[in-house]
C-alpha positions as CSV (number, residue, x, y, z in Angstrom):
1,X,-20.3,14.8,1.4
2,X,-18.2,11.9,0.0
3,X,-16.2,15.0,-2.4
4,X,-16.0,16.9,1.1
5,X,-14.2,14.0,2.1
6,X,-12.0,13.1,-0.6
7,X,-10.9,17.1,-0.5
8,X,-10.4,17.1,3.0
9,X,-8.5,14.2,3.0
10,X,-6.4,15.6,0.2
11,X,-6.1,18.6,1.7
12,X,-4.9,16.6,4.9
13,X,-2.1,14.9,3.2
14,X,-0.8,18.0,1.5
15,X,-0.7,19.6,5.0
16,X,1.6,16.4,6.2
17,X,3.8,16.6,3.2
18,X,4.6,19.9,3.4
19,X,5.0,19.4,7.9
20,X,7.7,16.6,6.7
21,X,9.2,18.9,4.5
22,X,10.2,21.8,6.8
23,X,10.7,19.5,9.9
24,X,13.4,17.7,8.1
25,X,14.8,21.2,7.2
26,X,14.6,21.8,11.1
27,X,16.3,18.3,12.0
28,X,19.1,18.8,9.1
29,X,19.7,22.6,9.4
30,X,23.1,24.1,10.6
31,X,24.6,20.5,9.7
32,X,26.3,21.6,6.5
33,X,28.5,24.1,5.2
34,X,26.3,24.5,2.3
35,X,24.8,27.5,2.3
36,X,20.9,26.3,2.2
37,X,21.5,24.4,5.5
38,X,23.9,27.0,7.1
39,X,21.6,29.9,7.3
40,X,19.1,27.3,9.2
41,X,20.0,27.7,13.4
42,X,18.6,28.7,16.5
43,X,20.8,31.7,17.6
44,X,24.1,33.1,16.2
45,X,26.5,34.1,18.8
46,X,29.2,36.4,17.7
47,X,32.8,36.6,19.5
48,X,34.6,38.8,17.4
49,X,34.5,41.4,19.6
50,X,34.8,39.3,22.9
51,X,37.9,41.3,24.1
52,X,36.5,44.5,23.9
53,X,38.5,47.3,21.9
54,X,38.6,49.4,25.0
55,X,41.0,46.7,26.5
56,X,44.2,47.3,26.7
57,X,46.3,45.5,23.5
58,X,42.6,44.2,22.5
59,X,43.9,44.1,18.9
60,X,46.6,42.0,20.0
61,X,45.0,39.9,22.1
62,X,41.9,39.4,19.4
63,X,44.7,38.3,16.6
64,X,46.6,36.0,19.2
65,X,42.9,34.4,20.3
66,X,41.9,34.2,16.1
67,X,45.6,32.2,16.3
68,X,44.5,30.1,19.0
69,X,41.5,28.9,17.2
70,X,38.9,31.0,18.2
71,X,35.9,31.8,15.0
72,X,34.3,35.2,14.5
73,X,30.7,33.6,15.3
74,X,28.8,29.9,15.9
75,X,25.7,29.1,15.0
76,X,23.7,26.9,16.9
77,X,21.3,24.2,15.4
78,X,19.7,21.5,16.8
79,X,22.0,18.9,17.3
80,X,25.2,20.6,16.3
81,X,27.3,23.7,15.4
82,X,28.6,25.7,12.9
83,X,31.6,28.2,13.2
84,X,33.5,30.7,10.8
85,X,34.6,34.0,9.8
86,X,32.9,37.3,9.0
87,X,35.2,37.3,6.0
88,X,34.8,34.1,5.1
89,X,31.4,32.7,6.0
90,X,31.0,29.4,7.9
91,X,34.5,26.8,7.8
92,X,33.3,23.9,9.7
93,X,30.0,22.2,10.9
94,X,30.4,19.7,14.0
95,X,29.6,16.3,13.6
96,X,27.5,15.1,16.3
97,X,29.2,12.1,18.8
98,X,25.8,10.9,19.1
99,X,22.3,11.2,18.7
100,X,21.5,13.1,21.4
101,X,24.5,15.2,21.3
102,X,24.0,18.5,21.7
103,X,26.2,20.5,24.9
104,X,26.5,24.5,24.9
105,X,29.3,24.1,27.4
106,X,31.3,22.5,25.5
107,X,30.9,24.5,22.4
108,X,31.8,27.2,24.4
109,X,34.9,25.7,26.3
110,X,36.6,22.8,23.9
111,X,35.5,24.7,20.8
112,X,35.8,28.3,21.1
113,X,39.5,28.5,22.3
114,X,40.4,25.1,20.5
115,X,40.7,23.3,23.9
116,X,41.9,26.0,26.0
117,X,40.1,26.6,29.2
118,X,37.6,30.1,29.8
119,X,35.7,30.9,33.4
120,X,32.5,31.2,32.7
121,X,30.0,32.8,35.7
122,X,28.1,30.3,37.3
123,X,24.7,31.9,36.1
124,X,26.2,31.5,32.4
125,X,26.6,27.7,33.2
126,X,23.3,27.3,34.4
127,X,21.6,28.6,31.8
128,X,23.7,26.5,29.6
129,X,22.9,23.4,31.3
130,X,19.0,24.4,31.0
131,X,19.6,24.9,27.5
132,X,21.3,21.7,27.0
133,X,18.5,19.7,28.6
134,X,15.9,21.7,26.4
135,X,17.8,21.1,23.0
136,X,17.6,16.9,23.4
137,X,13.8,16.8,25.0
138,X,13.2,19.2,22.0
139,X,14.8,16.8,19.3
140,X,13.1,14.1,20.7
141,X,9.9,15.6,20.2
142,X,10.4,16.9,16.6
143,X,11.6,12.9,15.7
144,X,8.7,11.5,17.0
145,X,6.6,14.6,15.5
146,X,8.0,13.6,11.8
147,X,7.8,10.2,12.2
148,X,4.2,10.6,12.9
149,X,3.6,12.6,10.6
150,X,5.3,10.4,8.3
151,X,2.7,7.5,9.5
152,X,-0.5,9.7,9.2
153,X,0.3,10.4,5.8
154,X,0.5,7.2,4.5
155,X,-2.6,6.5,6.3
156,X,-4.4,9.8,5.0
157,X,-6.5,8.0,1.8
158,X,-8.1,5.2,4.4
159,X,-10.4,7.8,6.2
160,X,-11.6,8.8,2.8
161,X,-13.8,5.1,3.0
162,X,-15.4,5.9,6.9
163,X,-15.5,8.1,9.4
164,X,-14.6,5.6,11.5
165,X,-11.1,5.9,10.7
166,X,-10.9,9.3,10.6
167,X,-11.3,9.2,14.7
168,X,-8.0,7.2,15.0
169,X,-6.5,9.2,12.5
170,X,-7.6,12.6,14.3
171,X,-6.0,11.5,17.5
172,X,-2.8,10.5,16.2
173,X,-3.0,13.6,14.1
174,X,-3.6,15.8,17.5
175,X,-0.5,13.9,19.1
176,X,2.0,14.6,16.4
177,X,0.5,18.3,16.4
178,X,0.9,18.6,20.0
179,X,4.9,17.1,19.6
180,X,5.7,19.8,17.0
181,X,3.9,22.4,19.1
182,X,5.7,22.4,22.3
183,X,8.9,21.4,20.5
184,X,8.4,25.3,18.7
185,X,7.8,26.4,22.0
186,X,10.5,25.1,23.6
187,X,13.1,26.0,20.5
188,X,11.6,29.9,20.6
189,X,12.0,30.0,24.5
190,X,14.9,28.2,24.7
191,X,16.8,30.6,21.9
192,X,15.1,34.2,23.3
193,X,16.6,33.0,26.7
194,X,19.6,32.0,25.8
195,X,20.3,35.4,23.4
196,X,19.0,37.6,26.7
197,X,21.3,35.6,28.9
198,X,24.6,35.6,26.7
199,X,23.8,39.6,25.8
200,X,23.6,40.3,29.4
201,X,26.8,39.2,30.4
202,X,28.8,42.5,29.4
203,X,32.1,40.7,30.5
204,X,32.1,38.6,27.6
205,X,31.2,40.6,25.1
206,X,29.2,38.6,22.8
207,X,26.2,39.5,20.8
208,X,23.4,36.7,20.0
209,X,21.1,36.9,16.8
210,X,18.2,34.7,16.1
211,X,18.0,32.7,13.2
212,X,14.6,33.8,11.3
213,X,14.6,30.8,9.4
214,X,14.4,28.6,11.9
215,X,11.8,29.7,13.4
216,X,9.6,30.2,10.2
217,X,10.0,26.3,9.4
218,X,8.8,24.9,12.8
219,X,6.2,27.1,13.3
220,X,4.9,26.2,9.5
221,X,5.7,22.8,10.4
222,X,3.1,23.0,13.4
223,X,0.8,25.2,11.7
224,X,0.1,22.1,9.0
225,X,0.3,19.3,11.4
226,X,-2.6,21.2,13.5
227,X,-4.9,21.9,10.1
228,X,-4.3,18.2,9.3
229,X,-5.8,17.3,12.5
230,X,-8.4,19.6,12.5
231,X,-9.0,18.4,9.0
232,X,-9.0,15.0,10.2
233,X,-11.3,15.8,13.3
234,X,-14.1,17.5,11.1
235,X,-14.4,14.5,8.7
236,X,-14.7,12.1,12.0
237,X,-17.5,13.8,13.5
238,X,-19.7,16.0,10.7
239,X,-19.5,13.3,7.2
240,X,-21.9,10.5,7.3
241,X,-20.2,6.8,8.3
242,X,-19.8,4.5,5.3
243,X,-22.4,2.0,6.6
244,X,-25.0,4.8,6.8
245,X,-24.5,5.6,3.3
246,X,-25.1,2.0,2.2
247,X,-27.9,2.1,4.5
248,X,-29.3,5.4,2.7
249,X,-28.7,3.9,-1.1
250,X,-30.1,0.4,0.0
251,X,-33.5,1.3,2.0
252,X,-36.4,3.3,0.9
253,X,-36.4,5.6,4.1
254,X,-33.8,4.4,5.9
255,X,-35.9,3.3,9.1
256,X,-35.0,-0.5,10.0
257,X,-37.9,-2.9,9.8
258,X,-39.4,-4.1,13.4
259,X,-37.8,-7.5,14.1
260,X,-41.2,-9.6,13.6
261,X,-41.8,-7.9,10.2
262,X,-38.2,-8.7,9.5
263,X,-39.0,-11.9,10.2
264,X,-42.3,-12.8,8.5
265,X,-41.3,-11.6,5.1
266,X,-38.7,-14.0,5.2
267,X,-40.3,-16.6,5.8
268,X,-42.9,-15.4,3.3
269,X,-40.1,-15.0,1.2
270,X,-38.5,-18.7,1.4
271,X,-41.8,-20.4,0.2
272,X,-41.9,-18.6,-3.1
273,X,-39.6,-19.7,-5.9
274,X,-35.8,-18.9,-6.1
275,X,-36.1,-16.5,-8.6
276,X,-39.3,-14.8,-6.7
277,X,-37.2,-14.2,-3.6
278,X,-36.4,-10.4,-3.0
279,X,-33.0,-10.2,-3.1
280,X,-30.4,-7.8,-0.5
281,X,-29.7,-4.3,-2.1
282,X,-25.7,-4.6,-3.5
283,X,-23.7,-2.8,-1.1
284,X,-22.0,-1.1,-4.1
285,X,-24.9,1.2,-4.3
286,X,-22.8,3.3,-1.1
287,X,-20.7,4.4,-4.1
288,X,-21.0,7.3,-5.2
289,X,-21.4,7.2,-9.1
290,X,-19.9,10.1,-10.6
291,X,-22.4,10.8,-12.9
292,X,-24.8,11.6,-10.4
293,X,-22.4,13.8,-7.6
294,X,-22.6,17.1,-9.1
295,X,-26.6,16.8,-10.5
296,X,-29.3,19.1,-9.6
297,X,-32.2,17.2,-9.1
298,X,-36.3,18.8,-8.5
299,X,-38.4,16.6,-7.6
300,X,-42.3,17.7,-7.4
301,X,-44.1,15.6,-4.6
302,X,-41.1,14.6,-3.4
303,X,-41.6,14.6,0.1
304,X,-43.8,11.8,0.4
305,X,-44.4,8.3,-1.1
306,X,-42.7,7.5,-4.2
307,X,-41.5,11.0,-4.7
308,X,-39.8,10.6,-1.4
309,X,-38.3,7.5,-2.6
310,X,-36.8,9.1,-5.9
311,X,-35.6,12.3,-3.9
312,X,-33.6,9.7,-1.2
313,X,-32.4,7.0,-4.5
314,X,-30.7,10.7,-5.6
315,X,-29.5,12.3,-2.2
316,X,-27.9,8.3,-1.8
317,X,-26.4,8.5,-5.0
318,X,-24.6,11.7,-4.3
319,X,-26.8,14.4,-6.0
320,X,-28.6,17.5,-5.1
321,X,-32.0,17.7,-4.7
322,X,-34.8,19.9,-4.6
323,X,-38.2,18.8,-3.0
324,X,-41.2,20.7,-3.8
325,X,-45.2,20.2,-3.1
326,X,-47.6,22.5,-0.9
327,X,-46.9,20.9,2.5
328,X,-43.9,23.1,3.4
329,X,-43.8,21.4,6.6
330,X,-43.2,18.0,4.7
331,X,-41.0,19.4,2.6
332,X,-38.6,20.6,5.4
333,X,-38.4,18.1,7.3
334,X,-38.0,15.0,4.3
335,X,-35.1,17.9,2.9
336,X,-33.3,17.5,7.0
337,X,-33.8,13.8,6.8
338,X,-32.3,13.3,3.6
339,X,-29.2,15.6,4.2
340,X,-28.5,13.7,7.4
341,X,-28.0,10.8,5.3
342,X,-26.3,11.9,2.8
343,X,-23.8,11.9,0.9
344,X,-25.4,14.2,-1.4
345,X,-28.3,17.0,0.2
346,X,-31.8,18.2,0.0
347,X,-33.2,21.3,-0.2
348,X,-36.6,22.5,0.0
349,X,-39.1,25.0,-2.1
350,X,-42.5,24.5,-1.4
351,X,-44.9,25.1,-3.8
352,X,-48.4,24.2,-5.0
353,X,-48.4,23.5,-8.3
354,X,-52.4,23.6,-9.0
355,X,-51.0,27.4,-9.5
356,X,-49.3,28.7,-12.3
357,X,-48.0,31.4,-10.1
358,X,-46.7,28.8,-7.7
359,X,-45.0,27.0,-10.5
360,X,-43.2,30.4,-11.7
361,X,-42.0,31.1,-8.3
362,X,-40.4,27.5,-8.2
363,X,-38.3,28.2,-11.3
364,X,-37.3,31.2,-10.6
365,X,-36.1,30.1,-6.9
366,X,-34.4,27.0,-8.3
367,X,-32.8,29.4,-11.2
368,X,-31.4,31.5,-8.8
369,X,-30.1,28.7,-6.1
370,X,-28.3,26.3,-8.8
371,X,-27.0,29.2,-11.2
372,X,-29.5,28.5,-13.8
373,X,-29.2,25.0,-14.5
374,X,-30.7,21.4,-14.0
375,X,-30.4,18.4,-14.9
376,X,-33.3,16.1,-14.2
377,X,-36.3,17.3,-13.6
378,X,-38.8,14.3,-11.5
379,X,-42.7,15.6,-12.6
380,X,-44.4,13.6,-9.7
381,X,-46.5,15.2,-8.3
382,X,-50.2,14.0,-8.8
383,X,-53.6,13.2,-7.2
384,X,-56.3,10.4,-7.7
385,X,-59.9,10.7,-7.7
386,X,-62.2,7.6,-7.3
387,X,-65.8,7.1,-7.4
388,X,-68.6,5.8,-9.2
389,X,-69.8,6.8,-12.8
390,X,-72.7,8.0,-12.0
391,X,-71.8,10.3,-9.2
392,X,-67.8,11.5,-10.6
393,X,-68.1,15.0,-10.1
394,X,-66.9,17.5,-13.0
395,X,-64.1,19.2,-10.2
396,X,-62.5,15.5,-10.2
397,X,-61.4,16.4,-14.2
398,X,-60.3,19.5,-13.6
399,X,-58.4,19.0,-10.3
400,X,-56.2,16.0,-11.8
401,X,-55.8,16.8,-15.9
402,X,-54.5,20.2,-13.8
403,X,-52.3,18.9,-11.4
404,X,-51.5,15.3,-13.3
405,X,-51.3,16.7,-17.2
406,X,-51.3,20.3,-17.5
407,X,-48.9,21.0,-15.1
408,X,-46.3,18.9,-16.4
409,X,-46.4,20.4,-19.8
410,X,-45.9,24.0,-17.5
411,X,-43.2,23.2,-15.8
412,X,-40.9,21.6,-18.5
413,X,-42.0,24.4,-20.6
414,X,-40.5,26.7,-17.6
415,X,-37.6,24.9,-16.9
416,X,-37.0,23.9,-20.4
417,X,-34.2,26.5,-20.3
418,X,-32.0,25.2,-17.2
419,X,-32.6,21.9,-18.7
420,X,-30.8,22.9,-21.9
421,X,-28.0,24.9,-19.9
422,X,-27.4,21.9,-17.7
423,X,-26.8,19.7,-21.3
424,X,-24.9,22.5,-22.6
425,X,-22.4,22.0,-20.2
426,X,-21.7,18.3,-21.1
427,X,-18.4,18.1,-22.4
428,X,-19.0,15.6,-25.4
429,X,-22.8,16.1,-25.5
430,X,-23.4,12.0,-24.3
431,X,-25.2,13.5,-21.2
432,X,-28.2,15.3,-22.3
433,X,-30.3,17.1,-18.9
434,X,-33.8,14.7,-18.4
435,X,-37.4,14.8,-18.2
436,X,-38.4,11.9,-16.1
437,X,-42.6,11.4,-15.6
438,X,-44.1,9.3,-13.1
439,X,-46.9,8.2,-15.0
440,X,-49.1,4.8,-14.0
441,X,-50.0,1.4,-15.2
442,X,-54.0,2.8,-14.7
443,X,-53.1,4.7,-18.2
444,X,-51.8,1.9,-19.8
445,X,-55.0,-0.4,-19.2
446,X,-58.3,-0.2,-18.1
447,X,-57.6,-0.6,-13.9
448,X,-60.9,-3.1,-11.9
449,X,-61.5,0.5,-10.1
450,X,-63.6,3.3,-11.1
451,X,-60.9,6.2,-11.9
452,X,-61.8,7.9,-14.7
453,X,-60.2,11.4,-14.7
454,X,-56.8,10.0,-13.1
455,X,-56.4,7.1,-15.8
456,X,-57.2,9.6,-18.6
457,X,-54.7,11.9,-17.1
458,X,-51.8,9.7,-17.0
459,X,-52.6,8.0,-20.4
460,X,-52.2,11.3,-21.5
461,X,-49.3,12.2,-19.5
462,X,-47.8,8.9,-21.2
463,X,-48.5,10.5,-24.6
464,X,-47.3,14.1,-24.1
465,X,-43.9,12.3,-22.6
466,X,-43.6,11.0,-26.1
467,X,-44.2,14.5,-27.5
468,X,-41.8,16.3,-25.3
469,X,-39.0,13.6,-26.4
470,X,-39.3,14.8,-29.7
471,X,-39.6,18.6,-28.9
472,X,-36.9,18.6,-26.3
473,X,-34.6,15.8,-28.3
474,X,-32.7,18.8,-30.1
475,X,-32.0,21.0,-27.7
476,X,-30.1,18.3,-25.3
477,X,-33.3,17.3,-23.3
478,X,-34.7,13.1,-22.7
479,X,-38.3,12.5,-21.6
480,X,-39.4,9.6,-20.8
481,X,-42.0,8.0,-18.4
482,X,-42.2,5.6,-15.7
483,X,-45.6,3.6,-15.8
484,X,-45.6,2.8,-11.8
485,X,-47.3,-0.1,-10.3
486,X,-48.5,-0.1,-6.6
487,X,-46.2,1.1,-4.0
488,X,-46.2,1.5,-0.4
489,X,-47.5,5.2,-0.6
490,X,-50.5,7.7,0.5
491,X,-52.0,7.2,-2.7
492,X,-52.3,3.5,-2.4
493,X,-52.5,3.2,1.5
494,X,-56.4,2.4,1.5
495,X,-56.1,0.0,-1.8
496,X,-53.2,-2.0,0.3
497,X,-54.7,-1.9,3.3
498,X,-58.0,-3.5,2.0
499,X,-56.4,-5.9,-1.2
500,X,-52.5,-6.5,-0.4
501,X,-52.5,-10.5,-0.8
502,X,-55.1,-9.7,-4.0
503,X,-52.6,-7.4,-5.4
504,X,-49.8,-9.4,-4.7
505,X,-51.1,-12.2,-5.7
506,X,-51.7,-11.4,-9.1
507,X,-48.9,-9.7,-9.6
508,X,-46.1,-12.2,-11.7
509,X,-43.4,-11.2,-8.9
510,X,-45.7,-11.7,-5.9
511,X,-44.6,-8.6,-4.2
512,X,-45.5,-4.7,-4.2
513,X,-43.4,-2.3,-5.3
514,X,-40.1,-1.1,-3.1
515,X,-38.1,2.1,-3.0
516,X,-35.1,0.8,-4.8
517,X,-37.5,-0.3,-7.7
518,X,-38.6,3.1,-8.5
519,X,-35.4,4.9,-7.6
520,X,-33.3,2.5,-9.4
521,X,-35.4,3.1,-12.8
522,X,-34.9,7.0,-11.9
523,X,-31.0,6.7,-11.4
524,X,-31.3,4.4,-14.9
525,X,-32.4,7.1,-16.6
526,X,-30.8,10.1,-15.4
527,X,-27.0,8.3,-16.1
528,X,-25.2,7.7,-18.5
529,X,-26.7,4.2,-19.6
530,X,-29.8,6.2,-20.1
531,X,-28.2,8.9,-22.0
532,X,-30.1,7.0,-25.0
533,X,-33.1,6.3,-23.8
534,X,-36.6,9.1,-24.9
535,X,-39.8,8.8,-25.6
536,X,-39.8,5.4,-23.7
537,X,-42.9,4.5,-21.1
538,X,-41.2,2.1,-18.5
539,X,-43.4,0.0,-16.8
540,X,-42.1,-0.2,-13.0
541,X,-44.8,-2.9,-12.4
542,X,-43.9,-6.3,-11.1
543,X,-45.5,-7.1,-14.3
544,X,-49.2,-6.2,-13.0
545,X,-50.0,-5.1,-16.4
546,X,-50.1,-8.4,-17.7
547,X,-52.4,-9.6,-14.8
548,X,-56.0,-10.4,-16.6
549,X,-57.7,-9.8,-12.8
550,X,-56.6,-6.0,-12.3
C-alpha cells in the first residue's frame, strides 16, 4: 500500500505540473506576436470581406477601410487581442489596460476602424456584453484554478505520510478541478455562441473560426486537475492511515489491550528492574523497509499463534504473504485481517501439510500466483503430543516427526527452486532467498514435561536446519532456526493457563514471549543484516534455556 501511495502521489503531482503548464498557455495565449502564443485564442473573426464584393465600389471601399486602419482578422484570447493581415500574419497584440480588461465592443468599435464609429444591431451588442461578462468571470476562475493548482502541488509529497492529509488535499484538489471545469465550459460556450451570433448577422459580413488550440489546452488542463483529485480522493479513503500502520508493525494482532490489563502489567512492570521493563515498540517500525516491500513471503501455520505473529511482523513491514494450514476458514479470514492493515497483503492457500499431495498443490499454487519465485519461506507449522512414558502412543511419533521434521525437508525440497529464482534475481548476490524454521527450546534441552516425540522432532528439525544451510548455501538459499520459547499461542494456552507466574518466573526476563519478539528475529533474518547469517539456531527464549527448573 505505502508504494500505491508514493505512485499515486507521484502520479498526482505530474497531473498538476502538466495542469500548470497548459493553464498558463491559456492565460498567456494571443498576448504575443510570436507565433507559439498567436495561434492560441478563442475565436478568429475575419473582416476582409466585411463590405461584401456584391456592393457597389466594394473594392474601393475595402482598400479605403484597409486605409482607415481596419485588419483582415482579430483574434480573440482571453484578456486581449490580436489583429493582422492575411498576407502578413498577425501585426499587433493589445496590451491589456487592466487586469480584468477584456471588452468585445470596443475591439469591435475603437479598434476595427481605428476610432471611427460602426452601428452595430442591438442583438450584436447584447451578445457582446454577455460575452464580455463571461470572458472576466472566466479569467477569474482559471487564476484561482492555477494558483491552486500551484498550492496542491507543492503540497502533493505530504499525503504520501497519511491519509489524513490526503482528505484536505482531495477537497482542495476537487475545488481547483471544479474552477478549471466550468471556466472550459464557459470559454467553449462563450466562443460557439459568439461564432453563431457574429456568422448570423449577414450584414456584416464576417466569418468566425475557433481556435483548436485553445480548446485542447483547457480541456487537458481540467482533465489532469480532475485525475489529481481523484488520485487524491482514492489514497484518502482506500490506503491504511499512518497510525494504523505503526499500530500494525508495533502489536502482535493489532487488538488494543482492555484498559485494566493495560493497567496491571504496568504496574507489574514498574516493580521489576529498569532493564526488565518491557519497553514501547519504536514507532519507526511504520516504515516500510525496502528490503522487505517487494518479498514473497509463505508462511505454513500462519494463521494462528506465532505463525500469525510472523505472517503480521511481514504484512507490517510491507511484504507479501502467503498463509497456509488446513483450517481454510482461519486462513481466510487471518489473510482479510492482515490486508486491512496493511501496508503490505495476505493471501491465503490452505493446505494440510500431513499430505504430500497437499504440499505439492501448495507449490504449485504459490508458483503460479508469484511468477515462480520466493523469498522466505516460514516452515511453522507443527503439533505437540504430551503424555506419560508408559502410555505415549506409537501414532504420537508418526504424527509430529511427519508434520514437525519430514515435512520441512518436503517442502524446501519443493520450493527449493523459487527460492533460488528469487536469489537469482538479487542484483549483487548480498540478498540470498531464506529458509527460516520455527524450531523450540524443548529440542535444545530436556523440557520438566513429558514430550517425547515433539522434543525429538524439533532437535532434529534443529539439525537438518544446519544441513539445509550447507545444501542450499550454493545455490543462494540461508537456513537457519529459531529455537522459540513460550508464547501466547494454542500450543501453549493450557501450559500458561495452569504455570504463567512459574514460567515467568524462571525465566531471566520475567516475561513470556510477544509478537514483536518472534517477528522481529523473522524480519532479522530475512533482511539484509541477515544476509550472512546460516546454519544458525536462535534462541527466541527470554533466556528460559538457562533456567535449571524447566
Amino acid at each position: 500500500m505505502a508504494k500505491v501511495r508514493r505512485n499515486s502521489a507521484i502520479t498526482a503531482a505530474v497531473c498538476y505540473f502538466l495542469a500548470i503548464i497548459f493553464l498558463i498557455l491559456v492565460i498567456i495565449g494571443n498576448t504575443s506576436i510570436k507565433p507559439v502564443l498567436t495561434d492560441i485564442y478563442f475565436f478568429k473573426l475575419d473582416v476582409s470581406d466585411i463590405i461584401p464584393l456584391s456592393s457597389a465600389n466594394a473594392v474601393l471601399l475595402n482598400s479605403v477601410a484597409r486605409s482607415l486602419g481596419l485588419h483582415d482578422f482579430y483574434q480573440v484570447g482571453l484578456w486581449n487581442f490580436c489583429e493582422g493581415y492575411n498576407d502578413e500574419g498577425v501585426t499587433y497584440c493589445s496590451t491589456p489596460k487592466r487586469m480584468w480588461w477584456f471588452n468585445p465592443i470596443e475591439i469591435m468599435t475603437n479598434e476595427l476602424l481605428a476610432g471611427a464609429t460602426i452601428a452595430l444591431p442591438s442583438q450584436v451588442t447584447t451578445i457582446l456584453n454577455i460575452l464580455r461578462i463571461g470572458q472576466q468571470v472566466m479569467f477569474g476562475l482559471f487564476i484561482s484554478g492555477i494558483s491552486l493548482a500551484a498550492a496542491l502541488l507543492l503540497a502533493t509529497p505530504v499525503v504520501m505520510r497519511s491519509r489524513w492529509w490526503s482528505l484536505p488535499v482531495a477537497i482542495f484538489a476537487a475545488i481547483a478541478g471544479l474552477l478549471v471545469t466550468v471556466a472550459s465550459i464557459i470559454g467553449t460556450v462563450m466562443s460557439v455562441g459568439a461564432r453563431i451570433a457574429l456568422t448570423q448577422q449577414q450584414e456584416l459580413n464576417i466569418n468566425a473560426i475557433l481556435g483548436v488550440r485553445m480548446f485542447v489546452f483547457m480541456w487537458l488542463a481540467s482533465a489532469f486537475v480532475d485525475v489529481a483529485a481523484i488520485l487524491h480522493m482514492a489514497m484518502g479513503c482506500c490506503c491504511s492511515p499512518r497510525k494504523e500502520r505503526e499500530a500494525a508493525a508495533a502489536t502482535a494482532n493489532g487488538t488494543p489491550e482492555k484498559t485494566t490489563q493495560t493497567t496491571e502489567s504496568s504496574e507489574k512492570s514498574s516493580r521489576l528492574p529498569a532493564f526488565m521493563r518491557k519497553r514501547s515498540p519504536r514507532s519507526s517500525t511504520s516504515v516500510p523497509p525496502p528490503h522487505l516491500q517487494d518479498k514473497i513471503v509463505l508462511v505454513t501455520g500462519g494463521a494462528k499463534g506465532i505463525g500469525y505473529m510472523i505472517s503480521e511482523g511481514f504484512v507490517a513491514n510491507g511484504a507479501t504473504v502467503y498463509i497456509s494450514s488446513r483450517d481454510a476458514a482461519a486462513c481466510e479470514t487471518a489473510a482479510a485481517a492482515l490486508t486491512a492493515r496493511g501496508p503490505g497483503a495476505a493471501h491465503a492457500i490452505p493446505a494440510d501439510l500431513q499430505k504430500l499431495d497437499d504440499c505439492r498443490r501448495l507449490v504449485s499454487s504459490l508458483s503460479s500466483r508469484t511468477g515462480g519465485r520466493l523469498h522466505v519461506l516460514v516452515n511453522n507449522s507443527g503439533a505437540a503430543w504430551g503424555d506419560a512414558f508408559d502410555t505415549y502412543p506409537d501414532a504420537a511419533w508418526t504424527k509430529l516427526l511427519t508434520l514437525n521434521l519430514h515435512r520441512v525437508f518436503t517442502l524446501t525440497q519443493l520450493a527449493a527452486p523459487l527460492l533460488e529464482a528469487a536469489a537469482a534475481a538479487a542484483a549483487d548476490g548480498g540478498d540470498p532467498a531464506r529458509v527460516i524454521n520455527i524450531g523450540s527450546v524443548d529440542g535444545l534441552r530436556v523440557p520438566l514435561m513429558s514430550s517425547f516425540a515433539y522434543s525429538a522432532s524439533k532437535a532434529g528439525l534443529h539439525h537438518l536446519s544446519r544441513a539445509l544451510a550447507r545444501e542450499l548455501g550454493p545455490r543462494g538459499v540461508t537456513s537457519n532456526t529459531l529455537a522459540c520459547g513460550p508464547f501466547e499461542s494454542k500450543m501453549m494456552k493450557a501450559t500458561l493457563d495452569s504455570m504463567r507466574d512459574t514460567i515467568e518466573g524462571e525465566i531471566p526476563l520475567r516475561r513470556i514471549g510477544t509478537p514483536q519478539d518472534v517477528a522481529g528475529a523473522c524480519l532479522f533474518l530475512s533482511g539484509r543484516a541477515g544476509a550472512f547469517v546460516t546454519g544458525a539456531t536462535i534462541t527466541v527464549d527470554g533466556g528460559i534455556v538457562l533456567a535449571s527448573k524447566l
